[in-house]
PLY file of the C-alpha trace (Angstrom):
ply
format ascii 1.0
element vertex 191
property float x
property float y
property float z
element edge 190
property int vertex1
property int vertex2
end_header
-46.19 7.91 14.84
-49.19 6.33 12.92
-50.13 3.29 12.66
-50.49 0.82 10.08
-54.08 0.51 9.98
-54.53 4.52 8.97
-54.53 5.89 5.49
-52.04 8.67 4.48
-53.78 12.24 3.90
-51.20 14.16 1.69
-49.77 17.15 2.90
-49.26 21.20 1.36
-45.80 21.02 1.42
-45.66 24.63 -0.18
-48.17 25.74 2.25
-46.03 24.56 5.07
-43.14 25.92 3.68
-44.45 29.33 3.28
-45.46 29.02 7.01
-41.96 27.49 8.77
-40.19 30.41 6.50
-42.54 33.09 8.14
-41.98 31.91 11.83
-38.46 30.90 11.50
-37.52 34.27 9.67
-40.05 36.27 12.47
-37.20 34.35 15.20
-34.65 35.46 12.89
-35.48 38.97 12.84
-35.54 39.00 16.81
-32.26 36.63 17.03
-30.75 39.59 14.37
-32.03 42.49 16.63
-30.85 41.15 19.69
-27.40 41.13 17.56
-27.51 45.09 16.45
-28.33 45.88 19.94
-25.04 44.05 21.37
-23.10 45.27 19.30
-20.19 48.04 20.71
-20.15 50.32 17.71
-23.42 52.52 17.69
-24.85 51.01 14.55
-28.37 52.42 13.29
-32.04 50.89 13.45
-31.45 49.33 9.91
-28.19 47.58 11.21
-31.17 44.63 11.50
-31.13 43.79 7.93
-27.95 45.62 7.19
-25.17 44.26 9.41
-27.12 41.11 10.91
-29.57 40.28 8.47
-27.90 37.45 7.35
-29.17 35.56 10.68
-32.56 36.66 9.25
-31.84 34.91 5.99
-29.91 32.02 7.90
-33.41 31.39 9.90
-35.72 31.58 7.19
-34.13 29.40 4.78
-34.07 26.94 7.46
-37.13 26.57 8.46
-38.69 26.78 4.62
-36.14 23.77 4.03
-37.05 21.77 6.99
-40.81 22.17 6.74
-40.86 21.37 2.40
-38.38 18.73 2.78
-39.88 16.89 6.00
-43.86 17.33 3.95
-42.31 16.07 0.57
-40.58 13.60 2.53
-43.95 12.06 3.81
-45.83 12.44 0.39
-42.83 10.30 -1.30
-43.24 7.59 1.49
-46.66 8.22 2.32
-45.94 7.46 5.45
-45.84 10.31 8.94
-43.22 9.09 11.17
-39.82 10.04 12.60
-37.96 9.57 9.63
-39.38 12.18 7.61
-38.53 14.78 10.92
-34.60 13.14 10.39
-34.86 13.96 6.72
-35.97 17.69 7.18
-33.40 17.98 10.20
-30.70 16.76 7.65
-31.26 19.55 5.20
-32.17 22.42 7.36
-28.69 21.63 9.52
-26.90 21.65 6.40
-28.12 25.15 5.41
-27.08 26.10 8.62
-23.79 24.50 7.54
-23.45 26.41 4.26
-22.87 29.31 6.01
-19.57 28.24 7.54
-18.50 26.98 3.82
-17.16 23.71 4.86
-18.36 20.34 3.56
-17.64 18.80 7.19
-19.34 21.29 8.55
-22.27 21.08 6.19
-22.60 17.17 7.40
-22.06 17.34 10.81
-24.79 20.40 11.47
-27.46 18.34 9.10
-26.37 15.25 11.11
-27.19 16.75 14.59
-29.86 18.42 13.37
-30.95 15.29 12.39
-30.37 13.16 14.90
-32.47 15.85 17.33
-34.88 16.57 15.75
-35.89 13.16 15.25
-35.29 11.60 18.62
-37.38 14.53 19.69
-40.24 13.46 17.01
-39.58 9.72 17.81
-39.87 9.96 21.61
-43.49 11.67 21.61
-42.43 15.34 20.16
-43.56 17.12 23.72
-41.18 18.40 26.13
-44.06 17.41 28.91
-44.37 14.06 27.53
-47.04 11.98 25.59
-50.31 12.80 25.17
-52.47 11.62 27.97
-56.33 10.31 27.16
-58.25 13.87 26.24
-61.34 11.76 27.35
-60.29 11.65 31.17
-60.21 14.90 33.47
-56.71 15.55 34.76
-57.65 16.11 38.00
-59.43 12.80 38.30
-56.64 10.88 36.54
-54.41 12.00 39.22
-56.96 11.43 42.57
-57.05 7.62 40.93
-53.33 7.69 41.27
-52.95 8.63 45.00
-55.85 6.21 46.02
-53.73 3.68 44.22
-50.76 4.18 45.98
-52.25 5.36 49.75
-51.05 3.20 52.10
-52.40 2.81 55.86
-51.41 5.06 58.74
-50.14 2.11 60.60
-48.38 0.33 58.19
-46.55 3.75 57.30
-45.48 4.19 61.47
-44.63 0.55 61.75
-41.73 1.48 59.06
-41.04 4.85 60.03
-42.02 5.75 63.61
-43.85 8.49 65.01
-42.67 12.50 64.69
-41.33 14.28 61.44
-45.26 14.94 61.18
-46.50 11.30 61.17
-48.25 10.46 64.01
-50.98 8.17 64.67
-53.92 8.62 66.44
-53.99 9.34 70.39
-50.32 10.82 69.91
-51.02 13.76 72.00
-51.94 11.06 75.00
-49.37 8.98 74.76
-46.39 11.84 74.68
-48.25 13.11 77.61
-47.98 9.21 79.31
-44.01 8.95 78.17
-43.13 12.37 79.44
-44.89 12.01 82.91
-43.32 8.08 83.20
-39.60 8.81 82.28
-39.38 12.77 83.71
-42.01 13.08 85.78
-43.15 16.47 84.07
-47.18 16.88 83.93
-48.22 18.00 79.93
-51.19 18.75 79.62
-52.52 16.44 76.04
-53.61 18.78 73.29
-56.55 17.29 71.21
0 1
1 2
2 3
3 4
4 5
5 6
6 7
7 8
8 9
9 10
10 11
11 12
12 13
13 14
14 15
15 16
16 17
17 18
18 19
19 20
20 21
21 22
22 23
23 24
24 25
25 26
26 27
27 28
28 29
29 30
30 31
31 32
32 33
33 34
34 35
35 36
36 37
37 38
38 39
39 40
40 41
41 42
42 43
43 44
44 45
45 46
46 47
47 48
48 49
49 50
50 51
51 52
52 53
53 54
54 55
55 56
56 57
57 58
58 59
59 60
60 61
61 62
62 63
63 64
64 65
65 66
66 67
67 68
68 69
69 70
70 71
71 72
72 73
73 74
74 75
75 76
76 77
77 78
78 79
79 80
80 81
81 82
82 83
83 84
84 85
85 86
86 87
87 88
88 89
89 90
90 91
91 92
92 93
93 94
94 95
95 96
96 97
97 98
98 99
99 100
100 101
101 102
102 103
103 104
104 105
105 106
106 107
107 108
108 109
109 110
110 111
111 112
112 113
113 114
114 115
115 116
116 117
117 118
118 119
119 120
120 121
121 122
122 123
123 124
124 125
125 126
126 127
127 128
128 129
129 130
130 131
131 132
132 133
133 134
134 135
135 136
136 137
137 138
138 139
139 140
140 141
141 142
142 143
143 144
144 145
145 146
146 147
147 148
148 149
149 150
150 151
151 152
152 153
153 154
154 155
155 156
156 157
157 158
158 159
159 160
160 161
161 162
162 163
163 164
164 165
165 166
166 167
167 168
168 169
169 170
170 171
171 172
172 173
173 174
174 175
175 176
176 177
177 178
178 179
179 180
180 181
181 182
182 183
183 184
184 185
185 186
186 187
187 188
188 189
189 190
């Protein structure tokens, strides 16, 4: 989300549009040729736009509404946040809505379109989480984080205890010491 402190740049909302109906309906055309292939009766190669090309349409329209009405959305408030994502979620839910014809059904797919789409936007829009610094080498980053949280041999066998592969220094000696006090059994101590 942006901050106060930054101007608004206007977006292409026909531009981006153009592009979320060109992606969306390139999904749609694999989601609709999927269906022809699973379907039982043997239907031919233009079964794609034929019989299930209305997932095509379904997909497209979709993603042309969400992109245009999230851009104009921003342009009207001049503002980039989450709300604009909850705006375009609205409307491209409910054209996945009009399909089933109901006006509850029209609602409640804009609302959880909604609703997901702009939690998603609101809580950093990455499925790996938020951006880290692009100025600091990954590898580095996380080297600083295991010094920060190394903790001494000893303290870490104080807690625990020796075996399950912690063991502190001279280990091999002292096994060797234990064994030959309590059994009587000469080992020889590996280095």
């Amino acid at each position: 989300m942006a901050s106060g402190d930054h101007h608004y740049h206007p977006k292409d909302a026909v531009k981006a549009c153009l592009n979320g109906a060109m992606v969306t309906g390139s999904a749609g055309a694999m989601v609709s040729a999927i269906q022809n292939t699973l379907t039982k009766r043997n239907v031919n190669a233009w079964g794609v736009f034929t019989r299930t090309g209305g997932t095509i349409a379904v997909f497209t329209a979709m993603g042309a509404t969400y992109e245009f009405s999230r851009n104009a959305a921003a342009n009207l408030r001049q503002k980039d946040d989450s709300l604009n994502t909850g705006i375009g979620g609205f409307l491209a839910g409910s054209v996945l809505g009009l399909r089933v014809g109901r006006t509850p059904a029209v609602v409640g797919y804009g609302f959880l379109c909604a609703v997901v789409l702009g939690a998603f936007d609101f809580t950093g829009g990455r499925l790996t989480g938020y951006l880290k610094d692009p100025e600091v080498d990954e590898f580095e980053r996380k080297q600083e984080l295991r010094k920060n949280r190394r903790r001494p041999i000893q303290e870490t066998i104080d807690e625990l205890g020796e075996g399950r592969g912690i063991y502190a220094p001279g280990y091999p000696e002292r096994r060797a010491a234990i064994i030959k006090e309590k059994y009587g059994i000469e080992v020889p101590a590996r280095s």
